[in-house]
N, C-alpha and C positions, 0 to 999 in steps of 0.2 A: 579535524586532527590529522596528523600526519600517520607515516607509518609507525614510529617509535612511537609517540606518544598513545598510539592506538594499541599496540603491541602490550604497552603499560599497563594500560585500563584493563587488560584481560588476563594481567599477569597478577594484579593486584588483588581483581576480585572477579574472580570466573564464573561464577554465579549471577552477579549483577550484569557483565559483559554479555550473559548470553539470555539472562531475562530483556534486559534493552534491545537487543536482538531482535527478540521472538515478538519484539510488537509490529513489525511490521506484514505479520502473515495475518488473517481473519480466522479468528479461533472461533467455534461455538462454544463453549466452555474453557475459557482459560486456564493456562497452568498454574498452580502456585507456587511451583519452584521448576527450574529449569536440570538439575542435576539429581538422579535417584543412584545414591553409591552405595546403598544397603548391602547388594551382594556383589563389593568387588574381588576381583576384578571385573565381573560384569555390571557394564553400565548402561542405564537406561536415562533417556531424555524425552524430557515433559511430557513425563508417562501418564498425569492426573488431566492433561490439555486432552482437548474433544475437538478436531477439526476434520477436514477433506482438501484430499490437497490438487485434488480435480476442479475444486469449486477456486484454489485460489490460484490457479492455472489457466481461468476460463471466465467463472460466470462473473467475479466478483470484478472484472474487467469490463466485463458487458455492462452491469447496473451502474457504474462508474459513468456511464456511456459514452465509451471509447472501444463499444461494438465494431464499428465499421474500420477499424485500424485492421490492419494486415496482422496476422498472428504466425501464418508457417508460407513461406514462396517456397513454392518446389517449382525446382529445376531438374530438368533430366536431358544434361546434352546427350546422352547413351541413345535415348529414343526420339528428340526431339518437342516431348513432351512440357509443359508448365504451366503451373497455375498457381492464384493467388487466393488465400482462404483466410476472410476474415472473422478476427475473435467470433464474434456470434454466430457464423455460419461454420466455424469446430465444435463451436457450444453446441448449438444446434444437431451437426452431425454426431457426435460423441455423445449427446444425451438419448437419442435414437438408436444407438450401438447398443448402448448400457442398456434401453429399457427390451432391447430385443433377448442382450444376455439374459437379463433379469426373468425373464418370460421361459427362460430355458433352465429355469433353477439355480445360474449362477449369483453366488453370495457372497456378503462379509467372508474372510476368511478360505474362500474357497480359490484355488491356484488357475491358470488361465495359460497355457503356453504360447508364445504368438514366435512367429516363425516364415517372417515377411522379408522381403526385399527395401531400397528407400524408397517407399511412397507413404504420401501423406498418410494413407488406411492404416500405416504400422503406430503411428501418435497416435491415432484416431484411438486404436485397438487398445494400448497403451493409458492413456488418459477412460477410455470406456472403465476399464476393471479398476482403475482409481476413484471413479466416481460410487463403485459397486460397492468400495471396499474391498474387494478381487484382488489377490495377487498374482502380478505377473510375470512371468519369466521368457524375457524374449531371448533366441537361439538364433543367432546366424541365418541369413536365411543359405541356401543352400550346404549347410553343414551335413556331413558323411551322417547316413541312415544310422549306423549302429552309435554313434555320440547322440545322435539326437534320439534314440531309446533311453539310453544310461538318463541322460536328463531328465525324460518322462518320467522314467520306473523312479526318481528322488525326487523331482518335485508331485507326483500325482496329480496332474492338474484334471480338471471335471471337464476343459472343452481345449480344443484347438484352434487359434486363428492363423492362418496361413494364406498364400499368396501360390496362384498357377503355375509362378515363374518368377524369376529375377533376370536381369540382363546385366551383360559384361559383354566386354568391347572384342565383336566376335564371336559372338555365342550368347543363345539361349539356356539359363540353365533350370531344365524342370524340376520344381517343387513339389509336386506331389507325390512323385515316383518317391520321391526319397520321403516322404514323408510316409508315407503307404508301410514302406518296407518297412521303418524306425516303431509302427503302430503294430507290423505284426511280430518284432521283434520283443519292446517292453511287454513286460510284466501286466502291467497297468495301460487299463483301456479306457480312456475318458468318451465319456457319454457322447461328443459328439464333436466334427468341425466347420468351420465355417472359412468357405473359400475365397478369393478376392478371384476373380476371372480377371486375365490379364490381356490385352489385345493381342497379342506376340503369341501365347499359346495355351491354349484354353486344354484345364484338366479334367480326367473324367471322374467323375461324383462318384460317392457309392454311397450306400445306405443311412451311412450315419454322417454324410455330407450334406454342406447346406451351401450355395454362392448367395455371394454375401449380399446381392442386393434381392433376393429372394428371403433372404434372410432377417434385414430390417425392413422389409415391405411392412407399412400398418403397424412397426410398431410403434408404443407410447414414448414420448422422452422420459428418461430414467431420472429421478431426483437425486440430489447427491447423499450418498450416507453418511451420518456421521461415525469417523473411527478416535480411536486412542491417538494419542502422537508417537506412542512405543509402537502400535500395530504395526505390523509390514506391510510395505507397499510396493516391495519384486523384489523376487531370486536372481541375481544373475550367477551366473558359472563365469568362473575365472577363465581365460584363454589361455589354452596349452592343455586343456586339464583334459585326461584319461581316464579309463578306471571311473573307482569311485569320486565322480567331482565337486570340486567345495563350491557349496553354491552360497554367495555371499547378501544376506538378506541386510534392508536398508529399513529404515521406520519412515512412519510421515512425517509426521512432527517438525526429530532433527534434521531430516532431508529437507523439508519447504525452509525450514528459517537459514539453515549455512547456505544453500544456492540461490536462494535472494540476493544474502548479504554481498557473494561473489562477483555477481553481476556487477554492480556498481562500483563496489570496491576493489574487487580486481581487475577485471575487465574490461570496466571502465564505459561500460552502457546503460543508457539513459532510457525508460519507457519511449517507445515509438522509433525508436533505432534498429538499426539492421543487425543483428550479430550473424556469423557462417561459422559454427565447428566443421570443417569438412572428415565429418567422421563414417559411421556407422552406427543406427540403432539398436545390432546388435553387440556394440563395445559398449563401456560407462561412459564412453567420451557421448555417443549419441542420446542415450538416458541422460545424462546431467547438463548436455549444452544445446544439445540437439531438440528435446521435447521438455525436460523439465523445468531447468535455470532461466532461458528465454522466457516462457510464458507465465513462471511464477513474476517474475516482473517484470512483465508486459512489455518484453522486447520483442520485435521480429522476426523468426528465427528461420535461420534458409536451411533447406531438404535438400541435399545435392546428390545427384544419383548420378557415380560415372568417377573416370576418374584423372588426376590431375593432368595426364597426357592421354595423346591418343582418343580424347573425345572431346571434340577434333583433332586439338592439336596440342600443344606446349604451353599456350594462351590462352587455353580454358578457363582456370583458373581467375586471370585478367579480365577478361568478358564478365564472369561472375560480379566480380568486387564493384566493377565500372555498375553492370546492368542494372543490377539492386541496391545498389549505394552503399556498399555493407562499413560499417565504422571498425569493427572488431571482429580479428579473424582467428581462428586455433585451428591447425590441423598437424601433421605428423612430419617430423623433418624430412621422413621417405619422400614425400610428396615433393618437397622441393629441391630432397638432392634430384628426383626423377625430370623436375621442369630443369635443373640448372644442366643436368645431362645432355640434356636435347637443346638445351638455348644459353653455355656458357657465358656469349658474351651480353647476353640479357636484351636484343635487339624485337621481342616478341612483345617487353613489358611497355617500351616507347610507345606502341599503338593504340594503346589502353590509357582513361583517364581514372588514375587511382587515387584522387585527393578525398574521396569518400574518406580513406584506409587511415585512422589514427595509429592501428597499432595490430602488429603479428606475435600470436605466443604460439610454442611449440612443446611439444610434448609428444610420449608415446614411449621414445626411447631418447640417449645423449642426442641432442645435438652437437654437430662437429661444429666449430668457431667459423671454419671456411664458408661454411653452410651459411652459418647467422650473417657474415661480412657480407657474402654474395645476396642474402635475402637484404639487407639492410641498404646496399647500395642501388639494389634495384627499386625499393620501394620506400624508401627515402623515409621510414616510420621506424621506431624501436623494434626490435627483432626480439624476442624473450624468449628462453627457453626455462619452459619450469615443469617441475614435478608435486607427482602424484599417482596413486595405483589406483585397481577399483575396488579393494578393499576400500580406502580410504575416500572416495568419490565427489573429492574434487579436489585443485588445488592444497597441498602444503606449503609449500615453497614458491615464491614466484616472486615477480616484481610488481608490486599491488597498484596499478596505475591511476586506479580511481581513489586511493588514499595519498600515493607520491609520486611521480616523476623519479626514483629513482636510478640514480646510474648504472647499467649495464655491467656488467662482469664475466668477459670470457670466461669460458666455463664453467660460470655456476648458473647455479638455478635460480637464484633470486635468496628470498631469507626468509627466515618460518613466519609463517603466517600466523594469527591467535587464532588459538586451537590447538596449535602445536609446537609444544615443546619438543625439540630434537636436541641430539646428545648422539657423541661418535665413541660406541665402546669399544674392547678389547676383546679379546675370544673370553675373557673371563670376566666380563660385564664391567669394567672397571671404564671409567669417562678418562678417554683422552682428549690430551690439552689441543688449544687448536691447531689448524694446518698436519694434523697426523689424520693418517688413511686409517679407518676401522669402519665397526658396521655401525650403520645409522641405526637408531632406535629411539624410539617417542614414549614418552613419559606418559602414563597413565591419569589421568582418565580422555584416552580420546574423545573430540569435540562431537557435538550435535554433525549428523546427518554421515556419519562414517560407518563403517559393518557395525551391527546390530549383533551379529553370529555370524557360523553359518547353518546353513537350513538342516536340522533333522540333526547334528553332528555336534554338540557342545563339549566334546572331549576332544575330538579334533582339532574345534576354532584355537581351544587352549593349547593344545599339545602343540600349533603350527605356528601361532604368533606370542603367545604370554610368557611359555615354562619359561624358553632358555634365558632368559634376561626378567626376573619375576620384578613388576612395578614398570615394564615397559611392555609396547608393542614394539617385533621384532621386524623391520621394513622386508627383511630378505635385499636389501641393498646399500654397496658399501661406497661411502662418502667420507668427506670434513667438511670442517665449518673453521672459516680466518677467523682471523678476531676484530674484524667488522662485524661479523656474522652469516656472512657469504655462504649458502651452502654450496657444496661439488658434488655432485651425484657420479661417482666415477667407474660402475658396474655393480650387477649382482653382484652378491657376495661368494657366487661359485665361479665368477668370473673375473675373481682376482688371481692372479696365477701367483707361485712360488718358484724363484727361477735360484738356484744356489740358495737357497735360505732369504732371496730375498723380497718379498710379499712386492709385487706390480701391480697396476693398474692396467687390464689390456683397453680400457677408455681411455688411456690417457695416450697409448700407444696408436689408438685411432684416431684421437685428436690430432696427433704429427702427423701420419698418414694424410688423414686430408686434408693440409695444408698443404698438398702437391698440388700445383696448379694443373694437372691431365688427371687425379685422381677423383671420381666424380661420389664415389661413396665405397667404404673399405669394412672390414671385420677382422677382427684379431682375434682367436683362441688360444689355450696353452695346450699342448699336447705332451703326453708324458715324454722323458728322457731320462734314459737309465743313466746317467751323469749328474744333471744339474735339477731333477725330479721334473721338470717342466720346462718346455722354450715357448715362444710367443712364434706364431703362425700366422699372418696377414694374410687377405684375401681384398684382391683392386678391381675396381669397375673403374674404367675411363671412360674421360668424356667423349661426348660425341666429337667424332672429327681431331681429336686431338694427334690422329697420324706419326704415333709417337711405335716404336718400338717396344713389345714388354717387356724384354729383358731387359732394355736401359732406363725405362719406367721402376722396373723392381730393381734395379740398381742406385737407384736414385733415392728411394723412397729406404731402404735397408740404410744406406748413408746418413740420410734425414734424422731416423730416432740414433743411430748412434749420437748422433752431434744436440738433438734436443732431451733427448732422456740420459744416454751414457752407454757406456757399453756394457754396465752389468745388466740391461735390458734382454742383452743376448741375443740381439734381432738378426737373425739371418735368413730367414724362409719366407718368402712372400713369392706370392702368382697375381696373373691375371687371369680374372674372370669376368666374363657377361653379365652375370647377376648375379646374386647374391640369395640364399634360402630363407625365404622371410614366411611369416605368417601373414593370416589372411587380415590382422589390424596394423602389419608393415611390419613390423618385428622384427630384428635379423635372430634366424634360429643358431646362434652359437653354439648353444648344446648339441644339437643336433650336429654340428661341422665339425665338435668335437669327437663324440664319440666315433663317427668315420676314422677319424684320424686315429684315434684309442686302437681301433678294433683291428689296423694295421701296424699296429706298436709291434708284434710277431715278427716282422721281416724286419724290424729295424737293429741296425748294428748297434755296438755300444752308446753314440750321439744319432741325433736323425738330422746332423749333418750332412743332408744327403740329395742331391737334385730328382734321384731316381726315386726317393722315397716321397719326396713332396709332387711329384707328377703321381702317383697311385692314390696318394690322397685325393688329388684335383679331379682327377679321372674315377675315380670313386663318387665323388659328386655329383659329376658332369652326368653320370651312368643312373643318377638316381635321381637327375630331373633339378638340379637344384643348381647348375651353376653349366654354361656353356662356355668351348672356347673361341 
């Protein structure tokens, strides 16, 4: 079946769509219905199903016997490291992890923090407390001591797996020191941890440390447990998140059946194919593409440690796709506005044999259109940008390649996916018709393998995404939808601005922006105005070598949206900048470029009509590590 007609089968009968589904995972005890809506709005899926979703990650691959297939190739250009580890030899290692936790009291139910760098040991650790029943909560691996306490003190986990070190380009950065500090910080002191000793720089142990090959020494392989399909199978914390953090908990069940289905159907890979999320394991994007999605159906799955430039060069990347043959790639548009920075005219991608590559999706944040052409023209494959949060832990929207070949659509994201119904409301939940900007929200009952909750906080999960729109989930981001069905993901929804009463899009103001041929990737904020309550603010990175002037740059590009958006846009404040303040999964922090800007609203005359005020801004910035001139 195609997309529509697929789309159909799930619109008709949701139930049967997603029992059909669920046959292709190896259940121990099957479910007998696929939807439990006893207590909605909380929804539980194939809560009466008994499976492991380690065993269908893993072993159930090996007795198939398509043991000796490649299961994870790590690459590390960063260290020059690589290796290739197949199914039975992860089976093997990961049932030796489990039987060592298992030996140290960890159980069903019991939390596990891991807090690694990209190396295989972090899937390994990963997959070990899924076979336990264990759940996991993996943490950035070099995340600030006092965040990775908060986490501790909310997940309570019984042990720690960590890593002596991670590497970036230029630096070692130690793990333990910060991990040390975040241990005598929390509340909660888990009985013990276990270290990966790294060759770059070896930590020192203390008491209730164990290195990790001291630590599996002798012991038994672990059998896989059998859990519920409701059980959790990891915590993750949202990125960005402070204070008390939403840790957003996943089940087995609907996680193994929706990222099966994805593989194939969206993504468009086949068992014994190479897929590359160039993510991180500790974002959703590395949990669901990176270790889950791949080995639930017995794809490939590449470990890329490093990053799109700079390890070596701008043709990393290239080298990759070429080496491993990869078929399907996702990584984050930062990554290739950063290659198209450094290699404009695309002269790095000619060296490289990329016919492996069917097909590029992107995700993280908008892609800009200039991005997708320049990706498209270089790699001669479908460019897709689509969405998704890690609330919702995979794809909603995309272009489902392994169901259609459909056509492309600047600027959107593709079309909802089954599982989700979307709908663009109003500030008063009312559906607007298509092609109008409001916020996007999904109709209840979210599909199999989405947040479960989040952990310890069930007045929270409701208060953050149910109340304000009751009978939907609330994305926190604001879109439309044509009436083909096209979605647009066009910003947060605090990152719509009001300029004279008139509600913008500052993504849509970014999209003209980098349609500048010198402008290599931009950000737009609204910053208040005692006149018009907000104006739109640009922020430019040029490309390399573009040897262009920035004032005739930002004279060009202020010209640009008047002529493609209008002048009630109001565009008149743009700089150039170095770079841009991003998080550490690429993020551009807006919020953060805003309140700067807020905090200087004080000196501003009646308009911030003002060169001298948008240089304090910029220099404000500059001063706080986040943007250079």
């Amino acid at each position: 079946m195609g997309y529509r007609e697929t789309y159909k089968s799930w619109q008709d009968d949701q139930e049967a769509f997603w029992m059909k589904v669920a046959e292709a995972i190896d259940w121990i005890e099957k479910p007998s219905r696929a939807l439990d809506d006893s207590n909605a709005p909380i929804y539980r899926w194939y809560g009466d199903g008994v499976m492991n979703t380690c065993y269908n990650a893993l072993d159930r691959h090996v007795e198939a016997g398509r043991g000796d297939q490649p299961a994870v190739i790590y690459d590390s250009p960063i260290t020059g490291a690589k290796a290739t580890i197949s199914y039975a030899e992860m089976t093997n290692r990961v049932a030796v992890l489990a039987g060592a936790l298992a030996g140290k009291g960890v159980g069903k139910g019991d939390r596990v923090l891991i807090y690694m760098p990209m190396v295989p040991e972090a899937l390994m650790a990963m997959l070990a407390c899924a076979r336990l029943g264990a759940v996991h909560s993996v943490v950035f691996g070099g995340f600030a001591a006092n965040e990775l306490a908060v986490r501790i003190d909310d997940a309570t986990p019984k042990a720690v797996i960590a890593a002596s070190c991670g590497i970036e380009p230029g630096r070692v950065v130690a793990y333990k020191p910060l991990l040390d500090e975040a241990l005598a910080i929390a509340t909660h002191k888990p009985d013990f941890s276990v270290v990966l000793q790294r060759a770059q720089l070896a930590a020192e142990l203390g008491e209730n440390d164990h290195a990790w090959g001291d630590f599996i020494k002798n012991a038994a392989p672990a059998p896989c447990t059998p859990v519920g399909g409701a059980d959790p199978l990891y915590i993750l914390y949202t990125s960005g998140t402070t204070g008390q953090p939403k840790g957003v908990v996943r089940d087995n069940g609907g996680h193994a059946v929706a990222l099966h289905w994805t593989m194939k159907n969206i993504y468009n890979v086949e068992p014994g194919q190479v897929f590359w999320a160039a993510s991180d394991v500790g974002w959703v994007v590395g949990h669901s593409y990176i270790c889950y999605g791949p080995l639930l159906a017995g794809v490939t799955a590449v470990l890329f440690e490093g990053k799109p430039v700079g390890t070596p060069d701008a043709g990393t990347f290239w080298r990759v796709i070429e080496e491993h043959k990869v078929v399907s790639m996702f990584t984050a548009p930062t990554a290739f506005r950063a290659i198209k920075r450094e290699d404009p005219s695309g002269e790095l991608v000619k060296q490289y044999d990329l016919s492996s590559l069917k097909v590029l999706y992107l995700a993280g944040e908008r892609a800009d259109s200039d991005t997708i052409l320049w990706a498209e023209a270089q790699l001669k494959v479908p460019v897709i940008d689509h969405w998704w949060q890690t609330e919702l832990g995979y794809p909603a929207v995309a272009i489902p390649m392994g169901l259609e070949q459909m056509p492309v659509r600047l600027g959107a994201a593709g079309v909802a996916l089954p599982g989700f119904d979307l709908r663009v409301l109003d500030e008063a939940g009312q559906e607007l018709p298509a092609d109008e900007l409001g916020v996007l929200a999904i109709k209840l009952p979210l599909p199999p393998g989405t947040l479960a909750g989040l952990w310890q906080a069930g007045a929270r999960y409701r208060s953050a995404y149910l109340e304000r729109f009751p009978g939907y989930y609330e994305t926190g981001d604001a879109g439309m939808i044509d009436t083909d069905g096209y979605v647009y993901i066009m910003a947060r929804t605090d990152d719509v601005i009001n300029v004279a009463g008139h509600r913008l899009s500052t993504g849509a103001m970014e999209e003209v922006l980098s349609s500048h041929p010198d402008v290599a990737e931009c950000a737009v904020i609204g910053v208040k105005d005692a006149l018009k309550g907000q104006l739109p603010m640009g922020f430019l990175c040029l490309n390399a070598g573009a040897g262009r002037e920035a004032g005739d740059v930002v004279e060009e590009c202020i010209k640009l949206v008047r002529q493609k958006i209008g002048p009630v846009a109001a565009f008149k404040l743009a700089c150039v900048v170095e770079r841009l303040p991003k998080t550490r999964s690429g993020k551009v922090l807006r919020g953060t470029m805003a309140k700067i800007a807020d905090g200087l609203a004080w000196k501003m005359p009646a308009t911030i009509d003002d060169p001298v005020i948008l240089d304090e801004i910029t220099q404000a910035l500059c001063e706080m590590g986040f943007a250079r001139r």
